[in-house]
C-alpha positions as CSV (number, residue, x, y, z in Angstrom):
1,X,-20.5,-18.3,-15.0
2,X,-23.1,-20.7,-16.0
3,X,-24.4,-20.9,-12.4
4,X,-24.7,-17.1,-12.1
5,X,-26.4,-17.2,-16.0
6,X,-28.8,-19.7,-14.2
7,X,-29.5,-17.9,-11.1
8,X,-30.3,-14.5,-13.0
9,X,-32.6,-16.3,-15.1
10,X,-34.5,-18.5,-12.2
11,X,-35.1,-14.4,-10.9
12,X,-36.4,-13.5,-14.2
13,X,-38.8,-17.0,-14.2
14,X,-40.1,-16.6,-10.5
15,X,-40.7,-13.2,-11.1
16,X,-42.7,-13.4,-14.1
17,X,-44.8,-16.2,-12.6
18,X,-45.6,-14.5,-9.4
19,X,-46.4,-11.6,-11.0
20,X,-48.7,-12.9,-13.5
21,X,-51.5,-14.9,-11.1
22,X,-50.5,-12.4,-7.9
23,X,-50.0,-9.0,-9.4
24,X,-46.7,-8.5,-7.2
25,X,-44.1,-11.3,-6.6
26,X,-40.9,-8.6,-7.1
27,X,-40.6,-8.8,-3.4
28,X,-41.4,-12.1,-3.1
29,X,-39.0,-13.2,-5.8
30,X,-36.6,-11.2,-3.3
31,X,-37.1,-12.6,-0.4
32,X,-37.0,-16.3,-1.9
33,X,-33.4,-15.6,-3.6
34,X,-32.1,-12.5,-1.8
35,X,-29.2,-12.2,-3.0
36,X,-26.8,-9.7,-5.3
37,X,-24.9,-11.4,-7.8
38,X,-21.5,-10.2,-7.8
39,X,-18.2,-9.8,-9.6
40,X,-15.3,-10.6,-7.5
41,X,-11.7,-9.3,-8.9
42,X,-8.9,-11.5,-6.6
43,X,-5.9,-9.4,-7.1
44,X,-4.3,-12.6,-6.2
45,X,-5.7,-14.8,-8.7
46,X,-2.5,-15.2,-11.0
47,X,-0.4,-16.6,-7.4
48,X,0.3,-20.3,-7.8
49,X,-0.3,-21.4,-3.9
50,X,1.5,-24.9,-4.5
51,X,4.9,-23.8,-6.1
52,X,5.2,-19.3,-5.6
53,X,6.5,-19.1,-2.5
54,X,6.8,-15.8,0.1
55,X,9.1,-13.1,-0.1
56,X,9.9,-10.9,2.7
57,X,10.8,-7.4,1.5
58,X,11.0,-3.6,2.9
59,X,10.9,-0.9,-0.3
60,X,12.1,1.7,2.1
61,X,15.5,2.3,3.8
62,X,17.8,5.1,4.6
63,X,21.7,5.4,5.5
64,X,24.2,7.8,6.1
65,X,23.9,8.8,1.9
66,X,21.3,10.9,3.4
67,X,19.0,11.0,7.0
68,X,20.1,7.4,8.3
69,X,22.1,6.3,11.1
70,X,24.1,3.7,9.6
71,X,26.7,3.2,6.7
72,X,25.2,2.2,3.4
73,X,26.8,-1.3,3.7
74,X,25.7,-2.0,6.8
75,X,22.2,-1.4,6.4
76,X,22.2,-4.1,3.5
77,X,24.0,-6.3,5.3
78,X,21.6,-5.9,8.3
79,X,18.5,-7.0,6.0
80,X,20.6,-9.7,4.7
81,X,21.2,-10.9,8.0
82,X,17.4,-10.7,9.0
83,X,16.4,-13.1,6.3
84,X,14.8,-10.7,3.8
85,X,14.3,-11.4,0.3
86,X,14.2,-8.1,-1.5
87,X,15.4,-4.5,-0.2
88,X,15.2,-1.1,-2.1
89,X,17.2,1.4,-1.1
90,X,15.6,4.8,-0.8
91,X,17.6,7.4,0.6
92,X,16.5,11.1,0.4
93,X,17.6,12.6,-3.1
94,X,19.8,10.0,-3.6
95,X,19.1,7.6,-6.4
96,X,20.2,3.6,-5.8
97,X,22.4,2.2,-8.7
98,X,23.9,-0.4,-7.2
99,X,24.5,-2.0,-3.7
100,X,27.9,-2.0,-5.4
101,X,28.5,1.1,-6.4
102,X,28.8,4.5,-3.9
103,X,25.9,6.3,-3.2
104,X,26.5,10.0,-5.1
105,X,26.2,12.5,-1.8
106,X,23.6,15.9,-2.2
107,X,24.9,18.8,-0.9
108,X,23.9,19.7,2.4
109,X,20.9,16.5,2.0
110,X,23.9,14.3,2.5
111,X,25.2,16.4,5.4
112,X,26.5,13.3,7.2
113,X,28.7,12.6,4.1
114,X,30.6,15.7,5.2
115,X,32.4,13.9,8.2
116,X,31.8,9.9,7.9
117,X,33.1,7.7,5.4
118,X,30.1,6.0,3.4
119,X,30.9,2.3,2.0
120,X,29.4,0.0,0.0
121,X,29.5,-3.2,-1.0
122,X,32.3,-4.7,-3.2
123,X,31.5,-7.0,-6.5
124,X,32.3,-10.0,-4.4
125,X,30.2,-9.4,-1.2
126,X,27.2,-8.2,-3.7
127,X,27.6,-11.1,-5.5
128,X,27.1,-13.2,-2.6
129,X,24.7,-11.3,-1.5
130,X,22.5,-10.8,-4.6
131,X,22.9,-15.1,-4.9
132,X,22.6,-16.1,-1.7
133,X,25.7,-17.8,-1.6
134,X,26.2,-17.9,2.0
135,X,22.3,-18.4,2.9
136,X,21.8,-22.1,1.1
137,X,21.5,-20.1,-2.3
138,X,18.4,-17.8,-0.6
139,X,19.6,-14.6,-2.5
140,X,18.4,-11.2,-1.3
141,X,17.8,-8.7,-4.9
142,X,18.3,-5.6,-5.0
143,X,15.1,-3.2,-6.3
144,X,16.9,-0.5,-9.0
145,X,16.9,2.8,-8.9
146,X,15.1,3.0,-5.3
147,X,15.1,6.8,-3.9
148,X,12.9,8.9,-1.7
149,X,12.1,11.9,-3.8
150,X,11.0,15.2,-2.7
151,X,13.8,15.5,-0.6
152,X,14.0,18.4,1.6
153,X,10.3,19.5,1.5
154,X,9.1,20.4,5.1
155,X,5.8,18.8,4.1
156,X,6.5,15.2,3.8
157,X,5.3,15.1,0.9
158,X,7.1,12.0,0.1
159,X,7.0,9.6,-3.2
160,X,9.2,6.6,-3.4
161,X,10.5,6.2,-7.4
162,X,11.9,2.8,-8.3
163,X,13.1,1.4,-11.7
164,X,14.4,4.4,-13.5
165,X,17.3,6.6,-13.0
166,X,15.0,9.6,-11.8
167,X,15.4,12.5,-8.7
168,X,19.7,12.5,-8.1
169,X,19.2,15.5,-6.3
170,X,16.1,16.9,-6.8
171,X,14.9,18.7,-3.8
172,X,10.9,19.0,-4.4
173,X,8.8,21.2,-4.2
174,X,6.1,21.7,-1.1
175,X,3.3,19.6,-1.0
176,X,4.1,18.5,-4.6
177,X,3.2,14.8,-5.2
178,X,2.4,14.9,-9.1
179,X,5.6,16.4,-10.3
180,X,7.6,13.6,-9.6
181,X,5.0,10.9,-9.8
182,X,3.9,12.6,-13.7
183,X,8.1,12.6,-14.4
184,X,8.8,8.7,-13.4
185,X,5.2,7.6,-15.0
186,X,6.7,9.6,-18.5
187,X,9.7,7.1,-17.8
188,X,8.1,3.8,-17.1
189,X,8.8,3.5,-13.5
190,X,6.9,3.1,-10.7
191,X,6.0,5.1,-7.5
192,X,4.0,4.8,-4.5
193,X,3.0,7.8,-2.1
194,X,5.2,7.5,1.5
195,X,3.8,7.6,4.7
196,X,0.4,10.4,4.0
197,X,-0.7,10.7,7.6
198,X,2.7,12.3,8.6
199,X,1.9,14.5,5.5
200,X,-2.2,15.0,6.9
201,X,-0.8,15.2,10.2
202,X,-4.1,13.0,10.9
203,X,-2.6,10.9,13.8
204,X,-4.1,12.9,16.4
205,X,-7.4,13.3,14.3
206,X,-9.3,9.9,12.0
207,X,-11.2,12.2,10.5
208,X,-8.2,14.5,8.3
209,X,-7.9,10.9,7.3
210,X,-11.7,11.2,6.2
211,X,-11.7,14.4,5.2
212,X,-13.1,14.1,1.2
213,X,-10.8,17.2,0.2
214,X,-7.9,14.8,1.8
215,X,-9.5,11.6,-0.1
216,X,-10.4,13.3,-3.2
217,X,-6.6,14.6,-3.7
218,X,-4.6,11.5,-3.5
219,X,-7.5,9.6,-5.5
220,X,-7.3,12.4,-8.4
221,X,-3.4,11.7,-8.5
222,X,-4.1,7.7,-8.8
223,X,-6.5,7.6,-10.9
224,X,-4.4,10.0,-13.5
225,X,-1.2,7.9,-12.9
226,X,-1.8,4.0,-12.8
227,X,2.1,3.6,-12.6
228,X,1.7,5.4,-8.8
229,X,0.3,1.8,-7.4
230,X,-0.6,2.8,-4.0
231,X,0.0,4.2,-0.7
232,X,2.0,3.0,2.8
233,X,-0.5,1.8,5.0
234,X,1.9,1.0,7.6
235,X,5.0,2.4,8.0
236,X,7.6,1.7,10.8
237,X,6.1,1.8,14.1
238,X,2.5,3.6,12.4
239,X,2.5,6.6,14.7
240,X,1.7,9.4,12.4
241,X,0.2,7.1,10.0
242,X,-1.7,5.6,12.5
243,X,-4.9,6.7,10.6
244,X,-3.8,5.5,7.0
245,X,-5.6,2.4,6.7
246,X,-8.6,5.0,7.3
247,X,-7.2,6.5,4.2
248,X,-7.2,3.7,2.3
249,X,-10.2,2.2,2.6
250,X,-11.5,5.6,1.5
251,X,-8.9,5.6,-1.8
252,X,-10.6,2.2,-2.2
253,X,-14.2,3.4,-2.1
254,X,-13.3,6.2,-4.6
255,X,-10.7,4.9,-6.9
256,X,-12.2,1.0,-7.5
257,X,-14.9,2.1,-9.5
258,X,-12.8,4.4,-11.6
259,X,-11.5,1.2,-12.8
260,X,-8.3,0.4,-10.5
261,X,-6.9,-1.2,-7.3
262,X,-5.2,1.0,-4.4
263,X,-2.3,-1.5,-3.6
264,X,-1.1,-1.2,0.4
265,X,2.3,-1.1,1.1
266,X,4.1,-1.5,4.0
267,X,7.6,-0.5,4.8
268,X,10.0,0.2,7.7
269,X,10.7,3.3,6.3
270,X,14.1,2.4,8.4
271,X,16.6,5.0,9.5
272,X,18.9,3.3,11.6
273,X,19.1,-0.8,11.9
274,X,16.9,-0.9,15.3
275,X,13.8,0.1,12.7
276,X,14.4,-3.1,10.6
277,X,11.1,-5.9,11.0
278,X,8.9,-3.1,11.9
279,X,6.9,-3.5,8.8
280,X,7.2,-5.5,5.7
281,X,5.9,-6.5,2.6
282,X,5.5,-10.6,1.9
283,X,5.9,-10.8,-2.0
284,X,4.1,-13.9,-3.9
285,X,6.6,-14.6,-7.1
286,X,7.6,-18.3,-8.8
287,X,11.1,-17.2,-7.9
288,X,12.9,-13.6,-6.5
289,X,14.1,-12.0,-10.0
290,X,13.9,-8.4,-10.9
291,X,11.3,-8.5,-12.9
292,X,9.0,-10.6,-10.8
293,X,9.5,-7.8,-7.8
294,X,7.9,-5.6,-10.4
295,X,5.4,-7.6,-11.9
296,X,4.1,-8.3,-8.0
297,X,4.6,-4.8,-7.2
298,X,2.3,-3.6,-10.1
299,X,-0.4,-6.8,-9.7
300,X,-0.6,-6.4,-6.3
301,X,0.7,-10.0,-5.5
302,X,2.2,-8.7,-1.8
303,X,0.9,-8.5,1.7
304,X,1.5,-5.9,3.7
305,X,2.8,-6.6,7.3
306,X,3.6,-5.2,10.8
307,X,4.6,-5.9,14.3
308,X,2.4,-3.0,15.2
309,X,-0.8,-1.4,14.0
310,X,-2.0,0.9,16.1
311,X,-5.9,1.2,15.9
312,X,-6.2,-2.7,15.0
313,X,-3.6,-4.0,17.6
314,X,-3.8,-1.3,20.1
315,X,-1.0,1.1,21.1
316,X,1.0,-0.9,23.1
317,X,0.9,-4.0,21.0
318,X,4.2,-4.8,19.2
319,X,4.2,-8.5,17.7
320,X,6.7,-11.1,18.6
321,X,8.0,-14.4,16.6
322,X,5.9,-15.7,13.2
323,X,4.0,-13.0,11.8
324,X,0.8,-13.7,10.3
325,X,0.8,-15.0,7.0
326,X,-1.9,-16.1,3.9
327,X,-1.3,-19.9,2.6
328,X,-4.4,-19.5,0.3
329,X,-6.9,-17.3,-0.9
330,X,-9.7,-19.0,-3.2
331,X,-12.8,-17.1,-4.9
332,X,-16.0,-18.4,-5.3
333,X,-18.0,-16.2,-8.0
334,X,-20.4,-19.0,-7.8
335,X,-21.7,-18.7,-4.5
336,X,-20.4,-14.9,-3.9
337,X,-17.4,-16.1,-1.3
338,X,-13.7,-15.3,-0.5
339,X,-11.7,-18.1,1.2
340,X,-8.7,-17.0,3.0
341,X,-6.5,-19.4,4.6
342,X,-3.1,-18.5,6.4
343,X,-0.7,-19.5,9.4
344,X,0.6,-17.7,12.8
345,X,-3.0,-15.7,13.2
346,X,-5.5,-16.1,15.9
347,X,-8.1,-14.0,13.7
348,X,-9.3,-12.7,10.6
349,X,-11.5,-10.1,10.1
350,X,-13.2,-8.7,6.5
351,X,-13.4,-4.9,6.6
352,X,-15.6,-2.8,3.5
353,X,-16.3,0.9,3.8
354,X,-13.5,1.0,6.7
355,X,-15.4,-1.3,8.8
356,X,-15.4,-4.7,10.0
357,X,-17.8,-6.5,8.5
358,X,-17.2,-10.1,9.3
359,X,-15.1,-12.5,11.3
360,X,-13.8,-16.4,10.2
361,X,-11.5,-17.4,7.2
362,X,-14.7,-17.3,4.5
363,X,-16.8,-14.3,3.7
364,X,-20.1,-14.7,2.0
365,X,-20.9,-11.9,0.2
366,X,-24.7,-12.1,0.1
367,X,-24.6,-12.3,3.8
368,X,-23.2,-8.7,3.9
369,X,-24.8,-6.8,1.3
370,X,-25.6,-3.5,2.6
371,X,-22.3,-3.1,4.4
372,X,-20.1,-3.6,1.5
373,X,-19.4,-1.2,-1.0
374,X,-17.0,-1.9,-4.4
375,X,-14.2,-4.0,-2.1
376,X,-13.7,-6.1,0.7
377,X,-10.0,-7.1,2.2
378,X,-9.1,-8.9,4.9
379,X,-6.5,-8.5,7.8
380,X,-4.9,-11.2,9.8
381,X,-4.2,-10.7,13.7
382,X,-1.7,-13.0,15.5
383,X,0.8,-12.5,18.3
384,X,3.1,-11.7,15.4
385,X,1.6,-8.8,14.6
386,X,-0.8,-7.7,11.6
387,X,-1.3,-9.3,8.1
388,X,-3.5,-7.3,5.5
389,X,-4.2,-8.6,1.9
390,X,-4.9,-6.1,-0.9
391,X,-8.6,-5.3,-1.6
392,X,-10.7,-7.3,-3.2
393,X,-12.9,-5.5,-6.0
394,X,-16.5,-6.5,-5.9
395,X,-19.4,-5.1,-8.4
396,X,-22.6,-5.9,-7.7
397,X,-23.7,-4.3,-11.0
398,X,-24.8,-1.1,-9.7
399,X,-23.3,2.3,-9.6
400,X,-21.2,3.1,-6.8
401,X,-19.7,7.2,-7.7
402,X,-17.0,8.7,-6.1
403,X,-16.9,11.8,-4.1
404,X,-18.7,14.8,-5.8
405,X,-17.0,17.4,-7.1
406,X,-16.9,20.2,-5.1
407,X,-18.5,23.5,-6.2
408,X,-16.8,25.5,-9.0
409,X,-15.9,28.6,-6.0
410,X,-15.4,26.5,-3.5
411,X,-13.1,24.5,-5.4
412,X,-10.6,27.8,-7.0
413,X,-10.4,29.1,-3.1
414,X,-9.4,25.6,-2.0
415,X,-6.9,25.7,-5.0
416,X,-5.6,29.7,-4.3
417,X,-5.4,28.4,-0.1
418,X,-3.9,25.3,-1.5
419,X,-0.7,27.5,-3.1
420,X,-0.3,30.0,-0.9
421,X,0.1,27.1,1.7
422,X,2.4,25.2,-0.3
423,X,4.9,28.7,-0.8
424,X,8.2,27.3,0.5
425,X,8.7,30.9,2.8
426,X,4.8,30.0,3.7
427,X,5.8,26.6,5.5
428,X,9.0,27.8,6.8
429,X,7.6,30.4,8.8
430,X,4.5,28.6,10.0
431,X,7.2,25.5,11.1
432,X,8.6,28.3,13.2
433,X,5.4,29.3,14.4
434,X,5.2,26.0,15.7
435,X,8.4,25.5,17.3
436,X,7.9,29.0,19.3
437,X,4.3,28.1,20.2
């Protein structure tokens, strides 16, 4: 701090001086220092790089309880067996109380239910499981009260809940995201918003995912509920989300200076066992408790991950072996610069208003100064696959506003179109449309 006091004040100094025997020296004062002095916010500045270590984890799995292929057991064990660290359970309507305890069926949701026998694990094998007792101790924790809500809505309009008993068989409603974000905020859980490109159907077009009507509604919804942390920015093999990094990095532009972070997650969203390592979150936590898995999930301690990534990677990219990974991140307020360091990448690039900006493990800030906005992040690209910390915020003291607001007409037909679309009879019919067309 004392070195950006001084560096402020030098400005002031060389300013007044030239301007005193020269009549201008603004410019000149400029082009001697020439730099912004910024804030950096390092959503990892709490990670301890010497002792945390990495935790793999997916947030996002189904079984027969409701969509999935495979018995409710064997998908745990399947994780287990893959070496992760922490798995939530998210079936469709379906609320996770327990690896150990049977999955309550929804009608017709559960249809599967019907004809195959659903098992789960018993107090010994979750035990083991939960403790690591056959994996040297390496225990694998179970995220409470995982589920998928909005569970039979056409629309994908899809919100995973976690940490309160919320959504047993709540259906949803069509294109309704705040209801069940508002009702597990009022409880003191969490959510993030599921796969949004399958809901924009913006795979086949980048700019729905830069549409500002698209960008403006998610932002409005995280910015009234800070307990809704983010958004999927990759999710299983990232074909209809192909587009949702797009997303984010407009989220980021529009929700950062409303005073918050847009955490990335990224899950498998697996429904039978062949989706498993598709995409993944590495958690940073002293050790793999409960309440860490929260803390990190609201902090925003976690990479997300992939063996694909579509637009980064190319379509026909899928990663093999060691996935990228970050060793290190130090931030130098000082001189403007982030530092990442990692392992199994060939390259990292710095991206800010959806672009990259910069290549190499440090970015210097000052160097970039009219292509960066209010964040920068960084992605890591290996044979793996893809590696993408959370945004860093950066204020360079100036105002950055969001989107406008549309005007006051414009807005009330967007709402009336907005409703009639969103009647349940409304989307059924213009699914069939679809199917006949």
């Amino acid at each position: 701090m004392k070195i950006r006091l001084m560096k402020k004040t030098l400005a002031i100094l060389l300013t007044t001086a030239l301007l005193m025997p020269f009549g201008a020296g603004a410019a000149a004062v400029e082009d001697i220092l020439g730099d912004k002095s910024y804030t950096i916010t390092n959503p990892y500045a709490s990670v301890d790089w010497n002792t945390w270590g990495h935790y793999k984890a997916n947030l996002h799995a189904h079984s027969l309880a409701s969509d999935g292929e495979d018995d409710f057991a064997d998908v745990i064990e399947a994780y287990y067996a893959r070496d992760y660290d922490i798995l939530a359970m998210a079936d469709h309507g379906v609320v996770n109380r327990g690896w150990n305890i049977k999955p309550q069926p929804v009608p017709i949701l559960s249809w599967q239910a019907y004809y195959k026998r659903i098992t789960y694990l018993t107090d010994e094998r979750y035990q083991e499981i939960t403790t690591g007792a056959d994996r040297g101790g390496r225990g694998m924790t179970d995220v409470p009260f995982g589920i998928e809500l909005n569970a039979a809505v056409f629309t994908k309009s899809h919100v995973n809940g976690f940490f309160v008993d919320y959504g047993q068989g709540y259906w949803g409603k069509e294109n309704d995201y705040e209801t069940v974000i508002a009702d597990v905020d009022r409880l003191g859980g969490l959510t993030h918003i599921n796969h949004p490109g399958d809901w924009l159907g913006s795979a086949g077009d980048i700019n729905i995912a830069k549409d500002p009507k698209n960008i403006r509604f998610f932002a409005d919804i995280l910015k009234k509920y800070p307990s809704c942390l983010g958004m999927e920015v990759l999710n299983s093999h990232d074909s209809p989300t192909r587009h949702d990094r797009v997303l984010w990095d407009g989220l980021l532009e529009n929700v950062i200076p409303a005073g918050r972070n847009v955490w990335g997650f990224a899950n498998s969203d697996s429904h039978d066992i062949g989706d498993i390592d598709t995409s993944f979150e590495v958690f940073m936590m002293p050790e793999n408790t409960v309440a860490n898995v929260r803390t990190a999930m609201e902090n925003g301690t976690f990479f997300a991950c992939g063996r694909r990534a579509r637009p980064e990677l190319g379509d026909s990219f899928v990663g093999e072996g060691d996935y990228p990974t970050v060793t290190n991140i130090t931030v130098d307020d000082s001189t403007d610069r982030i530092t990442v360091t990692g392992a199994d990448y060939d390259t990292i690039e710095w991206v800010a208003k959806g672009e990259v900006i910069a290549t190499g493990n440090t970015i210097d800030l000052n160097a970039y100064e009219d292509q960066i906005g209010c964040y920068v992040r960084a992605q890591l690209k290996g044979p793996g696959g893809i590696c993408f910390t959370q945004a860093f915020a950066v204020d360079d003291g100036l105002e950055h506003p969001g989107l406008p607001e549309p005007p006051f007409f414009e807005a009330l037909w967007d709402r009336l179109v907005f409703a009639i679309k969103s009647l349940r009879i409304y989307v059924i019919l213009n699914e069939l449309i679809k199917e006949l067309s």
